[in-house]
N, C-alpha and C positions, 0 to 999 in steps of 0.2 A: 684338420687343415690339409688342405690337397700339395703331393709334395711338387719344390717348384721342375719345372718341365728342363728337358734337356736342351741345350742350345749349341748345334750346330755350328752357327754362323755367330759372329760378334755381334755386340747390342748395338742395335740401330738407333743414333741421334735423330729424330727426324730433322734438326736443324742443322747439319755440318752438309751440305754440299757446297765442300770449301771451294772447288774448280771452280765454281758459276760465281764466284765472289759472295756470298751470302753470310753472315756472320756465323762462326764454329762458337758452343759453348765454350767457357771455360775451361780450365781443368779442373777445379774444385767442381765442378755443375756435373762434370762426368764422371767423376769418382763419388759424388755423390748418388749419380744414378746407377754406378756399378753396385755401390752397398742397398738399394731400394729397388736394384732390379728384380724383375716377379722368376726371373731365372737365376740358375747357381751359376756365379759368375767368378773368373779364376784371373789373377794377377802372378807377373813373374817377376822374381828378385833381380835385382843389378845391383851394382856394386861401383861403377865409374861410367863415364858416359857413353865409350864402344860398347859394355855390354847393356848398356840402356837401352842402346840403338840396336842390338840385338833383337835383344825381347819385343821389340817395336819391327820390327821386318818381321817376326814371325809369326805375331798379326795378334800378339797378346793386346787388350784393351786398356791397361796400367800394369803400374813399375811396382815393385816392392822395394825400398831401398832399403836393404837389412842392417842395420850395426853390426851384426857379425860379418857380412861378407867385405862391407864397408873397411872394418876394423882391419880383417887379414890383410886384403888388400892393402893395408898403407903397412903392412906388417907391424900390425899390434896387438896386444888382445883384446877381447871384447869383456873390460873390465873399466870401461871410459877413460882406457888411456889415449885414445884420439878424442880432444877438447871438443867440443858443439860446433865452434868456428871452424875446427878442421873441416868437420862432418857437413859442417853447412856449404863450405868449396865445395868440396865431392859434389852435393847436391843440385850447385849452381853450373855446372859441368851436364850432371846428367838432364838438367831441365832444359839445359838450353841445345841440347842435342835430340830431342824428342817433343813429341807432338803431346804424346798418351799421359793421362793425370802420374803423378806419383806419391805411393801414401808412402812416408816416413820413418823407419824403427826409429822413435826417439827416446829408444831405454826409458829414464824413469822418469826426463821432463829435464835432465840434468840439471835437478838441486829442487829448491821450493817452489810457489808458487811465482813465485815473482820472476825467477827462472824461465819458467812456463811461458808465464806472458811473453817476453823479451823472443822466445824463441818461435812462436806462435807467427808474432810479427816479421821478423826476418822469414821464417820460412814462408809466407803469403808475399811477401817483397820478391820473392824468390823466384815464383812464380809452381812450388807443391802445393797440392793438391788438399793434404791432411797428413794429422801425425796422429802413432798408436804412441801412449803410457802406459808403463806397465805400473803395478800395485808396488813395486818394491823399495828397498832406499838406496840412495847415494852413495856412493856407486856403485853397480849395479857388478852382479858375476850374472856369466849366460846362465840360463837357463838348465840347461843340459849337465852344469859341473855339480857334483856334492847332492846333498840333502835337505832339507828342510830350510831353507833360504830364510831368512825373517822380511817379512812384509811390512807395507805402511798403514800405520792409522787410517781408520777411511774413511772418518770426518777430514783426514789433513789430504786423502787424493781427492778427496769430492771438491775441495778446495783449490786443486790446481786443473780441475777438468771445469769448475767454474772462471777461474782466473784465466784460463785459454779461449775460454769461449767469449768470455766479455771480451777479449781482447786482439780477434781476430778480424782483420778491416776487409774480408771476404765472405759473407754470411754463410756460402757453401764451402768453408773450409772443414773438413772434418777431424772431428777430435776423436780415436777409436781408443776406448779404454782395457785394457789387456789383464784379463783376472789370473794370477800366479797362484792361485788356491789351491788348487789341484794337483800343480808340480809341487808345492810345496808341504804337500799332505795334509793341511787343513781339511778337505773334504767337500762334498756336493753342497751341504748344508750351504757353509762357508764361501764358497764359490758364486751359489744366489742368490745370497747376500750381499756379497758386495757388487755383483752386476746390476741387481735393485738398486743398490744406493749412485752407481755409478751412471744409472741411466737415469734416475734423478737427478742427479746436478748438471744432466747436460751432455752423456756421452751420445754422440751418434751412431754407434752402435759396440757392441763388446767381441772381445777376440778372448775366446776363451783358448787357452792355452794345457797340456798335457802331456808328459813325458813317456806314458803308458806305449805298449807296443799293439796294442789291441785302440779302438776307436769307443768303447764301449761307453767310458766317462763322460765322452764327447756327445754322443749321441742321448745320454741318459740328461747331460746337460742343455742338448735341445729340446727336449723332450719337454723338462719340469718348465723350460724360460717360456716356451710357449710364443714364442715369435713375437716378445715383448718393443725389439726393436731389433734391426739387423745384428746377425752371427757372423765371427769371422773364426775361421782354421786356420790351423798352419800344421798341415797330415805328415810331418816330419819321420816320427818315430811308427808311425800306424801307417805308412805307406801303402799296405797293400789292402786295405780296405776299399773294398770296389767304390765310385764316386755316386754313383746311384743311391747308395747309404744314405750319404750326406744328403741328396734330393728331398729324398724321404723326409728326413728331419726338419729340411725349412733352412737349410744352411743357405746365408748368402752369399759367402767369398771364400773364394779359397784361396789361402798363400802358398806358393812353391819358393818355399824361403829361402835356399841356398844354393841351387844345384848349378847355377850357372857360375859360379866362382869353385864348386865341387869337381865340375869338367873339367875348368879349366887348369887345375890342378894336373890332375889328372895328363890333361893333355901337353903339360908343359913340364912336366918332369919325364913322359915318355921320349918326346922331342930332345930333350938335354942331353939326354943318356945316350940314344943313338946318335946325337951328333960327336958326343965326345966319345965314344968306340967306335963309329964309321970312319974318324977325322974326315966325312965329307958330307955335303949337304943332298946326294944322288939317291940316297935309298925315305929321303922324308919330304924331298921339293913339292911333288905331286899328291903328297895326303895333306897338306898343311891349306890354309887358305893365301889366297894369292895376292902380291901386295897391290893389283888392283881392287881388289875385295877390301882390302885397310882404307883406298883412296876414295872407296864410295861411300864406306860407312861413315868418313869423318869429312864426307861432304864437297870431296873437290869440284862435283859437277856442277854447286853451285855458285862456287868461285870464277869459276869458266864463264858462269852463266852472268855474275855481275862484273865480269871484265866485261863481255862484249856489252852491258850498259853502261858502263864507266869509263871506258878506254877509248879511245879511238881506232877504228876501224883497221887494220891494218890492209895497208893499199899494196892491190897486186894480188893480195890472199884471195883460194876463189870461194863462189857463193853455191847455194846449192837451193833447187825446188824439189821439196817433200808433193805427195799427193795425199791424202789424208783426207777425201771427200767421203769414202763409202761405211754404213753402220757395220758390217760383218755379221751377218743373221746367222752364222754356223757355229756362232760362242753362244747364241738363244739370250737367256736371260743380262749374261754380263755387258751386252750389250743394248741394252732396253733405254740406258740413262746417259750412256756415252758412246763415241764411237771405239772403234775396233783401235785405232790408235793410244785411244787412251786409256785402254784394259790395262789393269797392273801384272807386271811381272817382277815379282821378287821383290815387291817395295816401291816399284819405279814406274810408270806409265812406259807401255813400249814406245811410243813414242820420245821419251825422255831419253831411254837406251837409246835409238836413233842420234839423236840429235847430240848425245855423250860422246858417240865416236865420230862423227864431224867435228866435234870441237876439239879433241886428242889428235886431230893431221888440220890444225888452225883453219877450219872452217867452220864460219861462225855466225857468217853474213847470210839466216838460211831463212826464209819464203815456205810456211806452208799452206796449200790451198785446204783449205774446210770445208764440209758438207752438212753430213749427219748430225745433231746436237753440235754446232759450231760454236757455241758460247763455253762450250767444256774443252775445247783447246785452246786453253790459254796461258803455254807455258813460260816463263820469262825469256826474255832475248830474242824471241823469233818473230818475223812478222809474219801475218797473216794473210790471206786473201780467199775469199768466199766464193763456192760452187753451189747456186741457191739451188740450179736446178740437177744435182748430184744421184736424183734419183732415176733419171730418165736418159742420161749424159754419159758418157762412156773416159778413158783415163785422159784422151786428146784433149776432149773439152775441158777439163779439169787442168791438163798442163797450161791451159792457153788462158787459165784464168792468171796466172803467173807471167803470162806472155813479157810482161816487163822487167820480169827480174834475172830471162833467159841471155842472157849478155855476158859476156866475158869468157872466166874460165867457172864454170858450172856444172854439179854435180844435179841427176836428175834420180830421186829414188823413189818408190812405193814407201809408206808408212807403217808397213805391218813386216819389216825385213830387220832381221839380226844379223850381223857377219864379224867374221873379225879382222882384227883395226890392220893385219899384214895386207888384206884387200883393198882398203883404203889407200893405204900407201903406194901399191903395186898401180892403182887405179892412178894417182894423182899424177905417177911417174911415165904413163903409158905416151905412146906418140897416137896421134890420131886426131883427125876436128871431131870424132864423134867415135866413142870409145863403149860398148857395150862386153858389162864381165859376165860370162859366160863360165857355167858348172862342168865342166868334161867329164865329172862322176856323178850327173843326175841322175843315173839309172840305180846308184846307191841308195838312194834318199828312201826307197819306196822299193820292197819286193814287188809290187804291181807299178811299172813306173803311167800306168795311165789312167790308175787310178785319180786323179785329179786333173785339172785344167791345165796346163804345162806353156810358157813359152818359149816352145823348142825350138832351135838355133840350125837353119842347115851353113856350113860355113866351107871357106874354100879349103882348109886343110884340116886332119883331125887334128888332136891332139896326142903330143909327144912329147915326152923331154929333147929340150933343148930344142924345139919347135921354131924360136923365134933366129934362130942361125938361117934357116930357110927363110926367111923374108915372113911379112904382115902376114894375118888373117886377117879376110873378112867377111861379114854374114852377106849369103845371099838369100832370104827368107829366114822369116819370123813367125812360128802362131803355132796353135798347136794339132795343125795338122800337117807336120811334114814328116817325111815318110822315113819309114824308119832306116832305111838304110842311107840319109844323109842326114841323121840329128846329127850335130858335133859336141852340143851340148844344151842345157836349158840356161835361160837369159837368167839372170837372181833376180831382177827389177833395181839394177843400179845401171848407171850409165853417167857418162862426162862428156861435154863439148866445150870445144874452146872458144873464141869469139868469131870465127869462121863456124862455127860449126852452129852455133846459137845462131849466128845469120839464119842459114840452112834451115835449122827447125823454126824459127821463126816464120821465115818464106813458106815453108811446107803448110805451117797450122794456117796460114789466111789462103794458101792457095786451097787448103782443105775445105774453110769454110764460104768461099765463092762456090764450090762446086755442092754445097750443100752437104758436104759427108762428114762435118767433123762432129757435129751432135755428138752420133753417136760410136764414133770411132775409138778404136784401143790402140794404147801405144804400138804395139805390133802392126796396126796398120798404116798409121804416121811412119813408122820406118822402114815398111814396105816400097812409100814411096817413094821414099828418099832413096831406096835401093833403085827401084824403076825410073829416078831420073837420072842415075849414075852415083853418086853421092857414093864416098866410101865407108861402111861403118866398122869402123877396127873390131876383132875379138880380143878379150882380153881370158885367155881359160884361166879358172881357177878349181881345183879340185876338192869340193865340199869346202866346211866352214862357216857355211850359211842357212839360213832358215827363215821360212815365211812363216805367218800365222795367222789359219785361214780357220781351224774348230778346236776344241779342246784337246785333243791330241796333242799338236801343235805348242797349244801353251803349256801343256808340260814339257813339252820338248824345249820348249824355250826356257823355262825356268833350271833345269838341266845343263841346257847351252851356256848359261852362265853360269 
């Protein structure tokens, strides 16, 4: 049997392209296809629902919910002194916090068959994936303590892997049966023995299990099974067995059973220590994650996001137009299905980033125009407005499909731009009818600062501290051929007008298009003119902080940024 092939890249559902609205498998459908996948396919443990959500940003495909990390966690032992109802909260916490299947340690089925059922059915209500039984009795010690553990009769576990299957109202619910033969020194014999009999009454695949420090039981027991129905690992004590091994053998899943409750041990007794000998929090602030790192993984941005569906508008707050027409052909592939907008970074569509720090300085009311694959921007709260012709149209044209939502006080930004939210602020506060923030340290960004396309700023003063004692700046030229010895700095592609100011850009974009130029016109040349009919455009410097994202470079630097 050819062994299964390395996998790069996560298994591909051909049916979840959730953005387009299309219906997403299940999770029982996808944890089914992870144990039938023709690739060796790896799951990561969690223990509560932040680090569900973990394992899930880090682009693992399923959860392992362990009883033992489960157990520490509520600080107990992993001798079923946390009840099934405990364990089953835990679970309704991590499910509802994540998208990704999760199969279940459900120790021995906690009690008999009839147990099994009951549990079978809550955890499908629940909304998991499958549960593993192991061979042994009520209640259960780990694995890992003592010796020769005594096992179950395996007419009476064939009996509770029958009784869970008849009684699961999910038909892709998986039931994985966990052979303890091995840790328990019964032997190979004994081991395919009860895998036969267990994959006879119904198991969907076996998770042979091994205390040994070597892989070699493991392997010898794919070997004889013969790839009768999916293998599961769990490479706890054999860690350093290269993974390729397991390929070899036909393994289909592999467990990384603890190590993200092992971390965090780890990292939370280092933190203790140094807080109580520093008596300060100055030498750990900046290695620690940050408590907007806590607010996104438990979801605040979608609070935000169904206030502005829920709530009423709040009047006087301003509104803001996104551009978010162009594919971004310098990411290649990752943009083949979506636009440049809607590439992920760290979990989140950049676009979503965007639109997270508008809503942290209460702008909510935001407009973004679409081009590229426009049916894949469709993220909740924002409206939309379409640039059919985004391929042959330049950024004016694209502002001016928005042309109606240009009114008030109004933020104007690129789609593909990260900064942070102290820019926002500074921006909301600035005086100006038309307010463009401007980088004074672009020549940082970039040992070659011309290496790329730039829209460099020539402006009436440099920049200085405490610049703004000396009265306003503002730009007189926009684009990226101004000469070097009057850049002041590069524009970030944000900008604000107020409702004077939207006037202005308004008037300009239809004076644009009587004179037949605004096709194909770049924001830089919109505000050219506005310079050449007098019009003031404030600078607002900001020194770095920010970043576009124009090729792969970039989005590591973004994923970094954050």
């Amino acid at each position: 049997m050819p062994a299964r092939p390395a996998n790069p890249t996560p298994i591909n559902f051909p049916d979840t392209p959730a953005l387009d609205g299309a219906m997403t498998p299940g999770k029982a459908t996808r944890l089914r296809a992870l144990l039938t996948s023709p690739q060796l396919e790896f799951i990561m443990e969690a223990h509560d629902g932040l680090s569900a959500k973990i394992a899930e940003e880090a682009g693992f495909n399923g959860i392992w919910a362990s009883g033992l990390t489960m157990s520490a966690a509520l600080g107990v032992r992993d001798n079923n002194e946390a009840s099934w109802t405990q364990v089953l909260e835990v679970l309704e916490f991590m499910a509802d916090a994540t998208e990704i299947p999760i199969l279940v340690d459900g120790d021995t089925g906690y009690g008999n068959f009839n147990n099994v059922r009951r549990v079978v059915r809550k955890l499908c209500q629940r909304g998991i994936a499958g549960v593993c039984i192991e061979d042994k009795l009520f209640p259960k010690t780990n694995s890992f303590i003592g010796d020769g553990q005594p096992l179950a009769d395996i007419d009476e576990f064939c009996g509770k892997i029958k009784a869970g299957k008849d009684s699961q109202p999910d038909d892709d619910f998986s039931i994985v049966a966990r052979v303890e033969a091995l840790i328990s020194g019964r032997g190979m014999a004994e081991a395919l023995k009860r895998a036969g009999a267990y994959h006879a009454a119904g198991a969907d695949a076996i998770l042979i299990h091994s205390k040994q420090q070597t892989a070699d039981e493991i392997l010898t027991f794919a070997a004889e099974w013969g790839n009768r129905c999916p293998v599961v690992i769990v490479p706890t004590t054999y860690y350093d067995t290269p993974t390729d091994r397991y390929r070899e053998r036909d393994i289909s899943l592999i467990i990384w059973a603890n190590h993200n409750l092992r971390a965090s041990i780890t990292a939370m007794r280092e933190v203790s220590r140094r807080i109580l000998r520093e008596e300060s929090l100055v030498g750990i602030e900046h290695e620690v994650a940050s408590v907007k790192d806590v607010f996104e993984l438990t979801g605040n941005q979608e609070l935000a996001a169904a206030e502005k569906r829920y709530l009423p508008v709040q009047q006087g707050a301003p509104g803001a137009v996104i551009l978010a027409a162009s594919r971004g052909s310098e990411l290649g592939s990752l943009t083949e299905d979506r636009p440049k907008c809607m590439v992920d970074v760290r979990g989140q569509p950049l676009l979503q980033r965007l639109i997270d720090t508008f809503n942290s300085a209460n702008v909510r009311n935001i407009t973004v125009v679409r081009g590229y694959r426009k049916e894949m921007v469709n993220l909740p709260s924002i409206k939309t407005v379409d640039n059919d012709f985004y391929g042959s149209s330049g950024e004016a044209a694209t502002l001016a499909c928005a042309i109606d939502a240009l009114k008030s006080d109004c933020l104007i930004a690129y789609g593909d731009i990260l900064f942070r939210q102290y820019i926002m602020d500074q921006l909301l506060a600035a005086e100006g009818d038309i307010v463009l923030v401007v980088d004074a340290l672009w020549r940082d960004r970039d040992p070659d600062p011309r290496s790329r396309l730039r829209d460099l700023v020539a402006c009436s003063a440099p920049f200085q501290t405490g610049y703004l004692e000396d009265g306003p700046v503002t730009a007189k030229r926009i684009g990226p051929d101004i000469p070097e010895d009057a850049i002041g700095g590069e524009w970030i592609g944000l900008a604000r007008v107020t409702d004077t100011g939207a006037a202005m850009v308004r008037s300009e974009i239809e004076s644009m298009r009587r004179d037949g130029e605004l096709a194909e016109a770049s924001l830089c040349d919109l505000f050219n003119r506005l310079i050449a009919v007098g019009q003031d455009l404030r600078v607002l410097y900001v020194t770095g902080h920010w970043l576009d994202v124009d090729n792969h470079a970039d989005l590591e630097a973004a994923r970094s940024f954050l």
